[in-house]
C-alpha positions in Angstrom: 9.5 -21.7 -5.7 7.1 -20.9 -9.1 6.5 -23.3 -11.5 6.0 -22.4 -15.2 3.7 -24.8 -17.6 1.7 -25.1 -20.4 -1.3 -27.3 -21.5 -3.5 -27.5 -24.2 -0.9 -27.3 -27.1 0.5 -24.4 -25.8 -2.6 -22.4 -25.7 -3.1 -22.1 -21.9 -0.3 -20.8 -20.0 -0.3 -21.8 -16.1 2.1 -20.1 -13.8 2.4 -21.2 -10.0 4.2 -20.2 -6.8 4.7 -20.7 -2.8 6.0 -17.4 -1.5 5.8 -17.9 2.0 9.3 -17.6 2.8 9.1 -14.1 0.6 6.1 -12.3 2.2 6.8 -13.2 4.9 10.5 -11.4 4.6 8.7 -8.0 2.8 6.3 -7.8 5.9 9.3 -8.1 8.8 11.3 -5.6 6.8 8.2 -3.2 6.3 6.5 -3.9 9.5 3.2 -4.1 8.0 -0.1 -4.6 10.0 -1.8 -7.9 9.1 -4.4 -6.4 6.6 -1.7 -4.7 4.8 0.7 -8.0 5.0 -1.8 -10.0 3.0 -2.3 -6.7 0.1 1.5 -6.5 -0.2 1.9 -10.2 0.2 -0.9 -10.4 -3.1 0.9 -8.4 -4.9 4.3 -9.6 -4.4 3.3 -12.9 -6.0 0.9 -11.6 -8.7 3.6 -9.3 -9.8 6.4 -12.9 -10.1 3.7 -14.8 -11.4 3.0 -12.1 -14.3 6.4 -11.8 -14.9 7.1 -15.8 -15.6 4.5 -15.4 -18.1 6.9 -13.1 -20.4 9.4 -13.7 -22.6 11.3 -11.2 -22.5 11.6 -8.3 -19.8 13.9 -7.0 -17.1 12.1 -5.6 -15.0 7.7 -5.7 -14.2 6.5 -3.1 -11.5 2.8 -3.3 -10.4 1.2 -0.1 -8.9 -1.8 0.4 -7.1 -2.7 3.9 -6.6 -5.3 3.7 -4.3 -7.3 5.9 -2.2 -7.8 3.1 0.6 -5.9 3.1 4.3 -3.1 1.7 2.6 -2.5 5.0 0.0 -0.2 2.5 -2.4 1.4 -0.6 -3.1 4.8 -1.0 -5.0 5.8 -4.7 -6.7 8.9 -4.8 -8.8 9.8 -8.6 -10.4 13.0 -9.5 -12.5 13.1 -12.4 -14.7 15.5 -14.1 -12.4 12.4 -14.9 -9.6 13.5 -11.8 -7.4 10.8 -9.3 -6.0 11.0 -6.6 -3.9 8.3 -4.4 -2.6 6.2 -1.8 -0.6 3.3 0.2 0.7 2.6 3.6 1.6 1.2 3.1 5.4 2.5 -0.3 6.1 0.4 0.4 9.2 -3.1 0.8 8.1 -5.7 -1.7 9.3 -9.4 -2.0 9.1 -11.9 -4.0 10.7 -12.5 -8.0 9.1 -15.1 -8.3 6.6 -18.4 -9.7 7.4 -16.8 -13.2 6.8 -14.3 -12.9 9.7 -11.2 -12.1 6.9 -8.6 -9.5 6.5 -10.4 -6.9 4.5 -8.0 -6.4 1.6 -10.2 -4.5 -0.4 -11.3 -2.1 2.0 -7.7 -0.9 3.0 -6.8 -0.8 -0.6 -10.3 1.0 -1.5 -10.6 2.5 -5.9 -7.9 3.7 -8.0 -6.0 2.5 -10.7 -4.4 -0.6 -10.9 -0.7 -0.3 -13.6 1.8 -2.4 -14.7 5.1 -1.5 -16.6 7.2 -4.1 -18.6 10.7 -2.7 -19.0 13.6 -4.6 -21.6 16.4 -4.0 -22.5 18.4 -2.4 -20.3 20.5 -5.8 -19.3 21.9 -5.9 -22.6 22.8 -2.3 -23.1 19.6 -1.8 -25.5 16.8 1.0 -24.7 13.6 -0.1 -25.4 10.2 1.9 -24.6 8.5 0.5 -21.5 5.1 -1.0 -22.2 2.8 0.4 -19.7 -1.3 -0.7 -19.4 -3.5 0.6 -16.5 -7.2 -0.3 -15.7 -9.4 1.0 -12.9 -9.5 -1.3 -9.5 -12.0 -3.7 -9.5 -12.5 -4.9 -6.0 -9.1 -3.9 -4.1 -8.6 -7.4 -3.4 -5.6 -7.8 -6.0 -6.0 -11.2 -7.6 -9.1 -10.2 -9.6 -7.5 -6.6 -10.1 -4.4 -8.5 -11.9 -7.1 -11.1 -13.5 -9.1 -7.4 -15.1 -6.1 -6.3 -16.2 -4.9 -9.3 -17.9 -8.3 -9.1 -19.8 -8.7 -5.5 -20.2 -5.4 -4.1 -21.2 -4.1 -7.6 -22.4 -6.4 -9.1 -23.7 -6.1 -12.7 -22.3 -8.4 -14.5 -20.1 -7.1 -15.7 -16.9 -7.9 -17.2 -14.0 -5.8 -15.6 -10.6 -5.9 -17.1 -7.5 -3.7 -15.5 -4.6 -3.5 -16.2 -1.3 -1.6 -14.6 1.8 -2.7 -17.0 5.1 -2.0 -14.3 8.8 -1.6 -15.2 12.1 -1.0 -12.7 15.1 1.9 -14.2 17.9 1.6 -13.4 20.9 3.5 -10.7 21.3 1.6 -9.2 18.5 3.7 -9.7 15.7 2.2 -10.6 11.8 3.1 -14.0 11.0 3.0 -15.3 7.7 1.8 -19.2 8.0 1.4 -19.4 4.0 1.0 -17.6 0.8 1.3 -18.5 -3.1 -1.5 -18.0 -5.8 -1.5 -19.3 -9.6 -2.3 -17.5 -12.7 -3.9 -19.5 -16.2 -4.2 -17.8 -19.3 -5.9 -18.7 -22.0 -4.5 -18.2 -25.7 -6.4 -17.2 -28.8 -7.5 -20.8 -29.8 -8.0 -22.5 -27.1 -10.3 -25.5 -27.2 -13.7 -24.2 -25.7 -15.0 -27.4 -24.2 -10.6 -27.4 -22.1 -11.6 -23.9 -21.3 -14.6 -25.1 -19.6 -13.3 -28.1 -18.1 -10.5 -25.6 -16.9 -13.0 -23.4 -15.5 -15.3 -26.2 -13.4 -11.9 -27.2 -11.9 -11.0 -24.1 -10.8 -14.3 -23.3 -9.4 -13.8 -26.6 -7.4 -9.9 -25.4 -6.1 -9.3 -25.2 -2.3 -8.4 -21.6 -1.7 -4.1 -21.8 -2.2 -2.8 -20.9 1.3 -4.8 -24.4 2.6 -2.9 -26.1 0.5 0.2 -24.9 1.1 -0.6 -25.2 4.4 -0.6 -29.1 3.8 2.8 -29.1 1.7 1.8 -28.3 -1.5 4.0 -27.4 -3.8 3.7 -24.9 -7.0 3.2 -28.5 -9.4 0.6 -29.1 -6.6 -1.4 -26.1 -7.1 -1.8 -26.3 -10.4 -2.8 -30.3 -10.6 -5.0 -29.1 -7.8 -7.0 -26.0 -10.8 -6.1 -27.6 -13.9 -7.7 -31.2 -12.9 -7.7 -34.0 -15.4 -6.3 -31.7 -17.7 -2.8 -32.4 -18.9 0.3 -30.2 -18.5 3.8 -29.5 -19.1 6.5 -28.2 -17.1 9.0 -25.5 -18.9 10.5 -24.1 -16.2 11.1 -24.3 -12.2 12.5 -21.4 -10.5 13.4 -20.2 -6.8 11.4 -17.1 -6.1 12.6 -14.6 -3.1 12.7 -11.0 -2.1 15.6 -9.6 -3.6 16.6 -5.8 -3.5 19.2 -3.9 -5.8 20.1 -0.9 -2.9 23.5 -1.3 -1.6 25.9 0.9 0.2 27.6 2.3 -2.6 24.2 3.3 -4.5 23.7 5.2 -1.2 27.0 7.0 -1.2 26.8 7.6 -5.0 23.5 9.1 -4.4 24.3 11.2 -1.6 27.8 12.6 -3.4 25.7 13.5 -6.4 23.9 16.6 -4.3 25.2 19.9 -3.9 27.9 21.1 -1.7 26.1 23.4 0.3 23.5 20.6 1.6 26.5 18.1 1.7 28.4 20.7 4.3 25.6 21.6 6.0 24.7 17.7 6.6 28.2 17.4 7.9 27.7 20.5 10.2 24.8 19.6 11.5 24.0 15.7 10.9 27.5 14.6 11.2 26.8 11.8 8.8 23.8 10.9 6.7 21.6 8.1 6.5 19.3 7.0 3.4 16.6 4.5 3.7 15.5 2.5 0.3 11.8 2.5 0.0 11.4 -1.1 -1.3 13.5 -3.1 1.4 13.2 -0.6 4.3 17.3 -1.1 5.1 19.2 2.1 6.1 22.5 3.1 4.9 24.4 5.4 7.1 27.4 7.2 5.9 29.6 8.4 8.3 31.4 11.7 9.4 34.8 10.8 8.3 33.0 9.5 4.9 30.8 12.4 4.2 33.8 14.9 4.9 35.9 13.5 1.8 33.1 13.8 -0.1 33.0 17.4 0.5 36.2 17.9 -0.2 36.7 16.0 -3.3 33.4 18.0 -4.4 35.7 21.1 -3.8 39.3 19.1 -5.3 37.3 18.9 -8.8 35.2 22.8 -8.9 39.1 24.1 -8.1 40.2 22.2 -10.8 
């Protein structure tokens, strides 16, 4: 669930969300070691969060190009609360920081850290993406969205992101909580709410304990914005949502040439493509692949 709000006349912006359910759905599909669950989990929710703070836009994709264990991260958002996701080497893991925590910012290491607004398309209009990019700060993602957000937006914010890890047993990553919550400040803003804004924050219990104890997105943001008044425009489910299918797979595969499609039916008998977001593997069969080869010959003898 994310919450969408305002305060201060409009001049601070305050988006929330519990993404528990989500992350922990991107690291079952992706496999990912637990260091690497709570990077992708980060991202994942920065990347909604961002996204409810838009008017307009179809899709938002976050990229970090990294040079850490992780070698990249992938977040794509729609308007409608969907995100989908991925990593590089959903396997890499490095030792906990001196504080006993996942080290996100060592597997994620320098690099550049992009975003890309896209509009249009859902309407039949072409617009030009918007596209900012600032250096990494830290690698630990929620003050690498907060620098950008300042840098190549120009708008304060505070970003708070949270992905809570547990091993089972057997080994598995289990994802116990995660959420975070952005505020932005406006042009305008009263400075002595900015500051009272600020000393609350400071004050906030990090997110994943207080999902832990049932807190909701309205929760979190009682929890930073304190006795500071706010409005709620707009509640929305949030979940990991993927746009492969089966037929994008078979469209794809019929679009190459003949020769690889005959000599995948020679020697593959089939095919199989796996999207790089949600990990799911479409297999086309023998008896499918065949009539693509021959309706690829039908139309060159026509």
């Amino acid at each position: 669930m994310l919450v969408r709000a305002t305060a201060a006349d409009g001049l601070i912006r305050c988006m929330a969300a519990v993404t528990t359910n989500t992350v922990a759905e991107a690291a079952r599909r992706h496999q990912t070691s637990h260091t690497v669950s709570a990077a992708l989990g980060r991202t994942l929710t920065g990347a909604l969060l961002l996204g409810a703070g838009q008017k307009e836009f179809d899709r938002l994709t976050v990229q970090v190009e990294c040079d850490g264990p992780v070698g990249g991260i992938t977040a794509e958002a729609n308007a409608r609360g969907g995100v989908r996701g991925y990593v590089r080497n959903p396997e890499a893991d490095v030792p906990l920081n001196a504080n006993g925590k996942f080290d996100v910012g060592a597997v994620v290491g320098g690099g550049m850290f992009n975003v890309t607004y896209e509009s249009g398309f859902r309407i039949g209009l072409y617009r030009e993406p918007y596209r900012g990019a600032v250096p990494i700060v830290s690698g630990e993602i929620g003050e690498d969205f907060a620098y950008y957000l300042a840098k190549s937006e120009q708008i304060p914010s505070a970003v708070m992101l949270g992905v809570l890890v547990r091993a089972r047993e057997s080994g598995e990553t289990f994802i116990e909580a995660a959420g975070g919550l952005m505020i932005q400040v406006m042009p305008g803003a009263d400075s002595a709410t900015v500051a009272a804004i600020e000393s609350s924050v400071g004050r906030t219990p990090h997110t994943t304990a207080l999902i832990r104890e049932g807190a909701r997105p309205v929760d979190l943001l009682r929890a930073a914005l304190g006795d500071v008044p706010f409005e709620i425009l707009e509640e929305r489910e949030v979940g990991f949502e993927c746009t492969c299918s089966y037929d994008r797979a078979v469209s794809l595969v019929s679009s190459i040439e003949r020769s690889e499609l005959e000599s995948m039916l020679r020697e593959d008998k089939g095919a199989a493509l796996t999207c790089h977001f949600c990990n799911e593997t479409y297999r086309i069969d023998e008896p499918a692949l065949a009539e693509m080869v021959e309706r690829d010959r039908s139309s060159v003898s026509e």
